[in-house]
TITI-761127 format. One line per field, with one value per residue (C-alpha): residue number from 1; x, y, z; chain. Coordinates in steps of 0.5 Angstrom, whole numbers, always signed. Example, Ala and Ser with C-alpha at 12.3 -4.5 7.8 and 13.67 -1.06 7.14 Angstrom:
// TITI-761127
pos <- c(1_2)
xx <- c(+25_+27)
yy <- c(-9_-2)
zz <- c(+16_+14)
unit <- c(A_A)
***
This chain:
// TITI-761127
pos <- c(1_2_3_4_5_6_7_8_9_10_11_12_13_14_15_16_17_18_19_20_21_22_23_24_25_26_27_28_29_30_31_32_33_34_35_36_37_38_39_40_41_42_43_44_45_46_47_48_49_50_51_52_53_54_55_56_57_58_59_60_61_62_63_64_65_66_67_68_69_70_71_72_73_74_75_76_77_78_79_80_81_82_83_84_85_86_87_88_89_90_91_92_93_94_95_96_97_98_99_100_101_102_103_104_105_106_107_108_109_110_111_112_113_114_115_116_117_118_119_120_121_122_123_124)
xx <- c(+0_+3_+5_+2_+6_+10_+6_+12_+14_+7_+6_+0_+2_-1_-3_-8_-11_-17_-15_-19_-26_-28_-26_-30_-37_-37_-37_-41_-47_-46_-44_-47_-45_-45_-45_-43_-43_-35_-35_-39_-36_-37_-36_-36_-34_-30_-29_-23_-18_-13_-12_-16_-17_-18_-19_-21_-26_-23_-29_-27_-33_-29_-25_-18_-12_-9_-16_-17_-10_-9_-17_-14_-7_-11_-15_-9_-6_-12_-12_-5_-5_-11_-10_-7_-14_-18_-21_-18_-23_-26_-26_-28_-27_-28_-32_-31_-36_-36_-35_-29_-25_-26_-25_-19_-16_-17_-25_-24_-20_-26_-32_-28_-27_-35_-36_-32_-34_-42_-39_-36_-30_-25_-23_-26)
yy <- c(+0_+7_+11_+18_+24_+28_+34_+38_+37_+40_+46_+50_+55_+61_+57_+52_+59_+63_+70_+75_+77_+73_+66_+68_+71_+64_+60_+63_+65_+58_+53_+49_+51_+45_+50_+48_+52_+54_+54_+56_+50_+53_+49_+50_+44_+45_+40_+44_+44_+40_+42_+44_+52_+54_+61_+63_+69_+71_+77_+84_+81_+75_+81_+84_+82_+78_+73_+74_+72_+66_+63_+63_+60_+54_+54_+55_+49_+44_+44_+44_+38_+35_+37_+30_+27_+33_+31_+35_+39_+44_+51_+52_+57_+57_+62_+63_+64_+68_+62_+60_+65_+62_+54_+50_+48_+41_+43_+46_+41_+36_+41_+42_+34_+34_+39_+37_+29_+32_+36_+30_+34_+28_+23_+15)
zz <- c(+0_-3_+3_+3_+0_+6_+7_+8_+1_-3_-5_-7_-12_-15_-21_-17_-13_-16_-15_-20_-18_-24_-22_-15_-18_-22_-18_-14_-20_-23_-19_-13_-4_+1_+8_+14_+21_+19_+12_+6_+1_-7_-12_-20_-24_-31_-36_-39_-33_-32_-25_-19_-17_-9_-7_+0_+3_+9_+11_+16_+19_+22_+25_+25_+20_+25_+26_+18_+17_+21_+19_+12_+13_+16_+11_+5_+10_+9_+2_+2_+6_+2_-4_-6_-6_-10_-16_-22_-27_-20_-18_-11_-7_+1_+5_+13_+18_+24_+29_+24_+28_+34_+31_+32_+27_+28_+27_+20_+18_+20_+17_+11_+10_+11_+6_+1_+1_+0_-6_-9_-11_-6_-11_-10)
unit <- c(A_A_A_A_A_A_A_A_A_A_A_A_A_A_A_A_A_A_A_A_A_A_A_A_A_A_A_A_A_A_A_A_A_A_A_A_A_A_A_A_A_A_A_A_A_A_A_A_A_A_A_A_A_A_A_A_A_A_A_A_A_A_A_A_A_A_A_A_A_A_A_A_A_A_A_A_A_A_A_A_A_A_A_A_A_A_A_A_A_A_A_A_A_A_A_A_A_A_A_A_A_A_A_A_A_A_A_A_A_A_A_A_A_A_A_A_A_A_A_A_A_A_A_A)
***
């Protein structure tokens, strides 16, 4: 049974994350939302990519750039770490909720894996 890949070792770069206000209005305008009490999970699947695309929405609501800042590089992490068992041919973007700032990262961790199985975009 083949080992998973050392988390230390992968990478999420600039060219698997959505970063123009285009790519998050689609996914928003055509794509499907599984909600949790966390994290809002869009999803927008595209048959022409090769890759998966991420982007994250951390709100001022959520409070100052400190909370902002540390709710999004926990989110960043779990894909990071995850990233191996996305299905490719996806557009998602990751929407945090205000009881995002206070979750521990083991319960965003859990929140997203359940959200991202109901959408379907974890390989078999």
């Amino acid at each position: 049974m083949p080992s998973a890949p050392d988390s230390r070792h992968l990478s999420l770069p600039k060219t698997k994350r959505l970063v123009r206000p285009v790519e998050f209005g689609r996914v928003k305008s055509e794509g499907t939302a599984e909600r949790g009490r966390f994290l809002v999970l869009g999803v927008f699947a595209r048959e022409d990519e090769k890759l998966f695309r991420v982007g994250f929405v951390t709100a001022k609501y959520l409070g100052g750039a400190v909370v902002r800042n540390r709710i999004r590089r926990r989110l960043r992490d779990i894909v990071r770490t995850e990233q191996t068992r996305l299905r490719a041919g996806f557009w998602f973007v990751v929407v945090a909720r205000p009881a995002a700032a206070h979750a521990t990262y083991r319960e965003l961790k859990d929140e997203w894996l359940r959200l991202a199985e109901r959408a379907s975009i974890l390989a078999p």
